[in-house]
C-alpha positions, -999 to +999 in steps of 0.1 A: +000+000+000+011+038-007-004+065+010+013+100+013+045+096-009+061+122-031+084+117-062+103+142-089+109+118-112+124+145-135+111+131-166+131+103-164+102+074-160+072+061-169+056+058-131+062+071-099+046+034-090+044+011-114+031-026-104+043-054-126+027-079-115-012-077-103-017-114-113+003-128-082-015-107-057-052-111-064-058-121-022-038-087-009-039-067-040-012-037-045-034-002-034-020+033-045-041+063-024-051+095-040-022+114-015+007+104-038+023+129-060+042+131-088+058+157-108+082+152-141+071+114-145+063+107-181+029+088-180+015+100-145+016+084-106+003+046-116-005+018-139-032+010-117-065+029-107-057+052-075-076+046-045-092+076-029 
């Protein structure tokens, strides 16, 4: 879970959090809250949809 991180990616990457795999954690799945930021990242916070 992420909640409340911030990143300057400095248009380096892709995603501040990007999940790879969602396939191997359908029981506890990865969660990524609406409090993250990201600035300079290239395709936005997340692969996955944000949690409020």
């Amino acid at each position: 879970m992420w909640r409340g991180d911030k990143s300057d990616l400095g248009g380096a990457g892709e995603y501040a959090i990007k999940i790879s795999s969602v396939s191997k954690c359908k029981a506890k799945p990865d969660v990524v809250h609406a409090s993250n930021t990201v600035t300079g990242a290239k395709s936005g916070l997340t692969n996955i949809p944000v949690t409020p």
